[in-house]
C-alpha positions in Angstrom: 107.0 -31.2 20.2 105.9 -34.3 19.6 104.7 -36.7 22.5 104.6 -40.8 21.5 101.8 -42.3 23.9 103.4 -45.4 25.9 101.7 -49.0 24.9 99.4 -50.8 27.2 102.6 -53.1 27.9 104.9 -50.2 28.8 102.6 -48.9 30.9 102.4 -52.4 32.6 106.2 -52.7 32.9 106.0 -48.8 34.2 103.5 -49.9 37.0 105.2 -53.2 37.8 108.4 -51.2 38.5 106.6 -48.4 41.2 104.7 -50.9 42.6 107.9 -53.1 43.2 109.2 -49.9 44.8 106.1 -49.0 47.2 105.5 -52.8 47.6 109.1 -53.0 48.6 108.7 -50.2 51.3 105.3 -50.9 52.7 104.4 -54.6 52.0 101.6 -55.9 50.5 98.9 -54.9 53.3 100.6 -51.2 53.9 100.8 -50.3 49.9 98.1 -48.4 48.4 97.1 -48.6 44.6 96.8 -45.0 44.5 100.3 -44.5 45.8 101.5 -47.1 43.2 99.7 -44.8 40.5 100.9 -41.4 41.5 105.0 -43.2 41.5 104.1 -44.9 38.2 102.5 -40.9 36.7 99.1 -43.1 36.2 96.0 -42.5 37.1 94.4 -45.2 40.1 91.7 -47.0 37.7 94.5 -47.5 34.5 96.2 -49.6 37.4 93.0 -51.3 38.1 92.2 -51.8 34.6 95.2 -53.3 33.7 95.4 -55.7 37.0 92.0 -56.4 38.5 92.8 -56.0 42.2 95.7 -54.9 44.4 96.6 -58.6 45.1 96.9 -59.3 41.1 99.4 -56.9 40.9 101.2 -58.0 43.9 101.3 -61.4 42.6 102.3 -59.7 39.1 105.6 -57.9 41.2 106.1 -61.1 42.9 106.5 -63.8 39.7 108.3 -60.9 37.9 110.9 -61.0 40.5 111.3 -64.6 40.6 110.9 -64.8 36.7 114.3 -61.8 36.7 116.2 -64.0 38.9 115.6 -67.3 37.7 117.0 -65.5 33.9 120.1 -64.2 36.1 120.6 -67.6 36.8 120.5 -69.2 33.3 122.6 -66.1 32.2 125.2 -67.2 34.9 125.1 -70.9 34.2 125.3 -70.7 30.6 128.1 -73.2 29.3 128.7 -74.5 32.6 127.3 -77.2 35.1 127.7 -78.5 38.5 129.7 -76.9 41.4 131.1 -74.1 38.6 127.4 -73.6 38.0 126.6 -73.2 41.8 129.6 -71.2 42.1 128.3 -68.4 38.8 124.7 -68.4 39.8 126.1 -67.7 43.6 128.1 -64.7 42.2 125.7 -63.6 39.8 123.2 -63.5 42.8 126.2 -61.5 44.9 127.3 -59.4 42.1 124.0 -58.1 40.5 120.5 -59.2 42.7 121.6 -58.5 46.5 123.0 -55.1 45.6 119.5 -54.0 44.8 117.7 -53.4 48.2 114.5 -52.7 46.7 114.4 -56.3 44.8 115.9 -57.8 48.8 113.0 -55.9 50.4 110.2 -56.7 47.7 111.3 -60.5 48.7 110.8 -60.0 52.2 107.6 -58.7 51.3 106.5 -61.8 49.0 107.5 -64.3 52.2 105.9 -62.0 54.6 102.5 -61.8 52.5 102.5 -66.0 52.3 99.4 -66.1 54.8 97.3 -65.3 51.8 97.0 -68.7 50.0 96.7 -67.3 46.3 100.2 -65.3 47.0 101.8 -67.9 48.6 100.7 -70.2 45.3 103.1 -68.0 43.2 105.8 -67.5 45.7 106.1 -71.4 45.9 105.9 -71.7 42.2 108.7 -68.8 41.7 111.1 -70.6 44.4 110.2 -73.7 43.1 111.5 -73.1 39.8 114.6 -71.5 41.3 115.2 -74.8 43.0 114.1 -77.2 39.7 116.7 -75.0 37.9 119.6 -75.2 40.5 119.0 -78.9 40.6 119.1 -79.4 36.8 122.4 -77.2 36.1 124.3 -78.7 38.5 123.3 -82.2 39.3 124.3 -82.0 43.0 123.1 -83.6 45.5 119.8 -81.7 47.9 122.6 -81.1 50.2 124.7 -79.1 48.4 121.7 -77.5 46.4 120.2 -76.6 49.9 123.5 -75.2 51.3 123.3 -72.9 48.1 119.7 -71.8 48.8 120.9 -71.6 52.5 123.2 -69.0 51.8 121.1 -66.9 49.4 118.7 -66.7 52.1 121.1 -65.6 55.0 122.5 -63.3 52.4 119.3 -61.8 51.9 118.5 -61.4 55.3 122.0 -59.5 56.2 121.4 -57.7 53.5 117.3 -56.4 54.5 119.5 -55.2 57.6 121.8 -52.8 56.2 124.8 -54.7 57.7 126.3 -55.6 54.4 127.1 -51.8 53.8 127.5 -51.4 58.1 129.2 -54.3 58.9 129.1 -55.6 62.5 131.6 -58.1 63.7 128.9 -61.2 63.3 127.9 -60.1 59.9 131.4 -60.0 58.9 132.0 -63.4 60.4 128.9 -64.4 58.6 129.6 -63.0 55.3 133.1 -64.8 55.3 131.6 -67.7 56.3 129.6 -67.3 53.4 132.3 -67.1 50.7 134.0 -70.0 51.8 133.3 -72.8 49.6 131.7 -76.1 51.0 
């Protein structure tokens, strides 16, 4: 039997998705590298080798994120711009990102860990090129473009609760609210 060994990048990708995972569960200050390792089938120094510190892999998980959802985005968008863009992105966001508690959870996370400057640097710069982007497909106005961002959040937060699968009568009322069009 012949065994291929994994490249230095696959490896990366291969830690980048367990420590989304445990990051996802435990947050950035609850995590351990050596958990990360043992999900990823690593040992703890390859992780270390490949990303300095703890927090340089955190902030690896964190702009991967944002870098995935911003290509959702252009992926919905393509062809199409203003409220119709708002409208794709929106359902792209419904359809493929909120689905995936880990990803939801992993965001919580990245806000959560914002007291650290250096990880609150590439949150900012992650959301902020969500935001550029939203802005430039769709010309709106910052109302409208904040009303679509307003959304995404309360979806995300409905969703970090489970009540998007266990609906309770607010949620619902909330989640109606939210497919209504402005």
């Amino acid at each position: 039997m012949v065994t291929t060994r994994k490249t230095k990048e696959e490896r990366r990708e291969d830690i980048l998705d367990a420590a989304l995972e445990v990051f996802a569960e435990l947050g950035y200050s609850g995590a351990s590298t050596e958990e990360i390792a043992t999900k990823a089938g690593i040992s703890q120094p390859y992780v270390f080798r490949l990303f300095g510190t703890k927090k340089e892999l955190f902030k690896a998980v964190v702009a991967r994120c944002f870098r995935e959802t911003l290509e959702e985005f252009q992926r919905a968008a393509e062809g199409v711009r203003g409220q119709d863009a708002l409208t794709a992105m929106g359902r792209a966001y419904a359809d493929r990102l909120l689905p995936d508690r880990t990803r939801l959870r992993a965001q919580m996370q990245a806000y959560a860990a914002c007291d650290d400057p250096e990880i609150c640097a590439v949150v900012r710069a992650g959301y902020g090129d969500l935001v550029a982007y939203v802005e430039r497909v769709s010309g709106l106005p910052p109302a409208a473009v904040a009303r679509f961002f307003a959304k995404g959040m309360l979806l995300n937060v409905v969703a970090s609760m489970g009540v998007d699968q266990d609906p309770e009568p607010w949620s619902e009322r909330l989640l109606v609210g939210c497919k209504e069009t402005d």
